[in-house]
N, C-alpha and C positions, 0 to 999 in steps of 0.2 A: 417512701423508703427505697433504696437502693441497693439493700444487704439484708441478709437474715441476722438476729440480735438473740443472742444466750446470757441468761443471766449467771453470776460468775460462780465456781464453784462454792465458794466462801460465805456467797450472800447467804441472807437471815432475812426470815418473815417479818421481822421485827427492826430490822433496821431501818426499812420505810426506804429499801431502793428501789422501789417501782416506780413508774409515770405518773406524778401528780398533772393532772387538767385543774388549769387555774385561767382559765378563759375557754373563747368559744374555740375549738380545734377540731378541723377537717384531716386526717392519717390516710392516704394513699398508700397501699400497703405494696403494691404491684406483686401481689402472690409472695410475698415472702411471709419468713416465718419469727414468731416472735417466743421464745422456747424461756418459761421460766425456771427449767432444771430443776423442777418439782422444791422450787428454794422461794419463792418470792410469788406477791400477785403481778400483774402486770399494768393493771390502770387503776387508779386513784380521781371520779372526777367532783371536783367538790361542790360546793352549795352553787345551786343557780347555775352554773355551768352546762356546756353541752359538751357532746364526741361526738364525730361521725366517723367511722371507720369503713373503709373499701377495700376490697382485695385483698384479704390478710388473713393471716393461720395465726391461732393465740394456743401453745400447748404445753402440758409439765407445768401449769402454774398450781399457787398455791398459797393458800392464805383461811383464816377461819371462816370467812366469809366471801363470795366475789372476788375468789381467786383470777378470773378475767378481766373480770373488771366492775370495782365498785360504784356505785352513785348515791353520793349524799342527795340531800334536803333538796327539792324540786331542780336538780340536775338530771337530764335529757341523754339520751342515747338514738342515733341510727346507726343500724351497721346494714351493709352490702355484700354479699356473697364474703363474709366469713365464715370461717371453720375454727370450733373450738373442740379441742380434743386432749381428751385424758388430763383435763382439769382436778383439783379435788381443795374443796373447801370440808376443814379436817373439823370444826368446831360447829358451826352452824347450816349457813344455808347458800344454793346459789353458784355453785363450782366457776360457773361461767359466767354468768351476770346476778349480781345483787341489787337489784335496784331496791335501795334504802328507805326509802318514803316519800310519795306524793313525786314522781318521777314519771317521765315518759320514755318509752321504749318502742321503738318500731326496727324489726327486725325483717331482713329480706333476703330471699335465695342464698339461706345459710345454713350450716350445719351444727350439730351439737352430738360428741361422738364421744362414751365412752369417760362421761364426766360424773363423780359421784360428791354427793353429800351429805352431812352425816346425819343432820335431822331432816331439813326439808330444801324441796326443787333439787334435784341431781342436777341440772341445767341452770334454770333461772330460780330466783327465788324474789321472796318481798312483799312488799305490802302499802297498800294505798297509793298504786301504782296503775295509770293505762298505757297496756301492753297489746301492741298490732303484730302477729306473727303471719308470713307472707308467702307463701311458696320456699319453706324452710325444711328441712330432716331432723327429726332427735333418734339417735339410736344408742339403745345399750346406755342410757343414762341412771343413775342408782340412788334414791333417797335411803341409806342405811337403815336408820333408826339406830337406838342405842340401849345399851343395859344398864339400867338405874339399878343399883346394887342395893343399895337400902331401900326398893320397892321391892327388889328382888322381881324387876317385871322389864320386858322391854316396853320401851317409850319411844314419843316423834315417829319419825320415818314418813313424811308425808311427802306425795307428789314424786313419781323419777324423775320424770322431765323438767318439769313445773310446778310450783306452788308458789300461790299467789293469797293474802289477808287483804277484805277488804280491797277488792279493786277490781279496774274492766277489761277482760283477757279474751280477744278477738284473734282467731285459726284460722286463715284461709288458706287452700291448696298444699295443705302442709301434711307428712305424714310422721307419726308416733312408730318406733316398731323397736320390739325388747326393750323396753324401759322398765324398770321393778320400784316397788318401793312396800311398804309396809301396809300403806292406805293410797288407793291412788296410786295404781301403777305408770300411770304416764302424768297426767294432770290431777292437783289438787284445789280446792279453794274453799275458802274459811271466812263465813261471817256476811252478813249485809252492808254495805250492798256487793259482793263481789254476783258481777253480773258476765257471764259466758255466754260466748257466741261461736261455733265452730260450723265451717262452711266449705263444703267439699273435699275434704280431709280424710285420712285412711289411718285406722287402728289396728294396728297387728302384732300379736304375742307380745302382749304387755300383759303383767304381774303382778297382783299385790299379795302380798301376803297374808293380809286379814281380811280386807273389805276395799273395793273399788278394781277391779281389774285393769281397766283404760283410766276411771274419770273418781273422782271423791268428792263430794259438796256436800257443807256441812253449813246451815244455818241460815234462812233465809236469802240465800243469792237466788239468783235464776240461771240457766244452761236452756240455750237453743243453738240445738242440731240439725243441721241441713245440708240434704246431699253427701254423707256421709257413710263412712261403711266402716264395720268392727268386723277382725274378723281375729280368731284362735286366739282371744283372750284371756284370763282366767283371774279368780281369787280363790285364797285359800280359805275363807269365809262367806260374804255375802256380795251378791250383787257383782257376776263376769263381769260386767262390763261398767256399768254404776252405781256409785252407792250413793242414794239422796236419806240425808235427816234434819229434820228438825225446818220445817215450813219452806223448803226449796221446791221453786216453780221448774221445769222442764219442759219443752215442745220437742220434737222430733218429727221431721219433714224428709219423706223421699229418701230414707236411708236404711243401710241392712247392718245385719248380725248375723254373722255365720260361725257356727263351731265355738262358740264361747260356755265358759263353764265358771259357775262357783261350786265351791265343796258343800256349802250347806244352802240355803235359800236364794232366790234371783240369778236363773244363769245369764240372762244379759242384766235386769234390771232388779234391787232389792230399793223400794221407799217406803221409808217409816211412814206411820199414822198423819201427819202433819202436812208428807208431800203431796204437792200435785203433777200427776204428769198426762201429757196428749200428745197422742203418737195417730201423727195421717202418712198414708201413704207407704209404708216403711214393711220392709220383710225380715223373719227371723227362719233362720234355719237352722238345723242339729245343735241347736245351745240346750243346757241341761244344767241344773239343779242338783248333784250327785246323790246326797245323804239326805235333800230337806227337800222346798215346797217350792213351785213357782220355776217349772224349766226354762222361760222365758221371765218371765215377770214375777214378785216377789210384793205384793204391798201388805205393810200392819193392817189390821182394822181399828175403826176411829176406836 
């Protein structure tokens, strides 16, 4: 790229003026900007297909889903020291990248700033997807939720940063900080096998509103943490920092917890009856349980 590109005032989410990828395409972005005037998503790449994207700012986009950019059926993503900012996928999930199904994604010395969406992943979203995130930033990224009017109850809101169904989500040297979301203020993941790995990464004033302060795992995955540090996280429910249910395995290696809080049970950790977790090596300081049980720690009995 040569130029920075705005899409036009006139466009429409809907008229399908964004970047269809219909082959393999490498984007050299040389630090320019790709602004989709909060009107249009900005890439499209379809079945089987790859991206790699370098040096590029993607902002103002917008679409119901991977308003950055979406990926069909086992289509592929790298990106390189991008910046995705003030994204908003207005209907489902993924502001910034939707990887669709059965997709790879490896992300590098990149940012994610300020991206919301309305049910799940404020940043990324998807499912049956493996995802390498690399010496990367999420800040201030938003998974909504929404008000189901005939349940008369709010619903979704999973993951600020991330939420992932069903798939393998690897952190390294990466940090999380202000991200909110409903469940799962930074990361969420849903179902077996979704298997986590996060490896010397930093958690800081991340949100959820019910359950999950940093991290939400529901369902038979596994999370191992290492080298890692949480600190001034909170839930308005259970588990500051993690919420594990329903037979999810966890390890925890060499890392801390400072200053986290949930309002009722687990101020770093709430696991239902079914979890298991093992924690070596690791420090918890001033986290606290407010109203309930478990300052540090939080498990059901069988």
């Amino acid at each position: 790229m040569d130029c920075d590109y705005k899409a036009d005032d006139d466009a429409e989410e809907y008229d399908y003026d964004y970047i269809f990828i219909r082959k393999d395409v490498t984007i050299n972005g040389n630090n320019h900007i790709i602004d989709g005037n909060n009107k249009t998503r900005v890439f499209m790449v379809e079945d089987g297909y790859s991206l790699t994207l370098n040096n590029l700012t993607i902002i103002n986009a917008r679409a119901d889903s991977g308003a950055g950019v979406y990926l069909k059926y086992n289509a592929s993503l790298t990106i390189n020291n991008v910046n995705f900012i003030n994204n908003y996928a207005h209907d489902q999930q993924g502001a910034a990248i939707y990887a669709g199904l059965c997709n790879i994604v490896n992300v590098y010395n990149s940012s994610f700033i300020n991206n919301t969406a309305l049910d799940y992943g404020g940043a990324i979203g998807g499912s049956n997807n493996d995802i390498t995130i690399v010496n990367s930033t999420f800040i201030n990224n938003t998974a909504k939720g929404e008000f189901i009017d005939y349940a008369d109850e709010w619903n979704y809101g999973f993951g600020g940063a991330i939420h992932q169904l069903e798939s393998s989500l690897t952190v390294i040297n990466s940090t999380f900080r202000n991200n909110s979301a409903r469940y799962g203020g930074a990361i969420s993941t849903y179902y077996e096998p979704s298997d986590m790995v996060i490896i010397n990464s930093v958690f800081i004033e991340n949100n959820a509103i019910c359950s999950g302060g940093a991290i939400y795992n529901y369902q038979d995955g596994s999370c191992n943490i290492v080298d890692s540090s949480f600190i001034d996280n909170a839930a308005g429910e259970n588990g500051g920092v993690i919420y594990n249910e329903d037979e999810v395995l966890m390890d925890i290696l060499n890392s801390s917890f400072i200053n986290n809080t949930a309002d009722v049970d687990g101020g770093v950790i709430f696991a239902d009856k079914t979890a298991e977790t093992s924690i070596v090596n690791s420090t918890f300081t001033n986290n606290a349980a407010l109203t309930g049980f478990g300052g540090v720690i939080y498990s059901q009995l069988v």
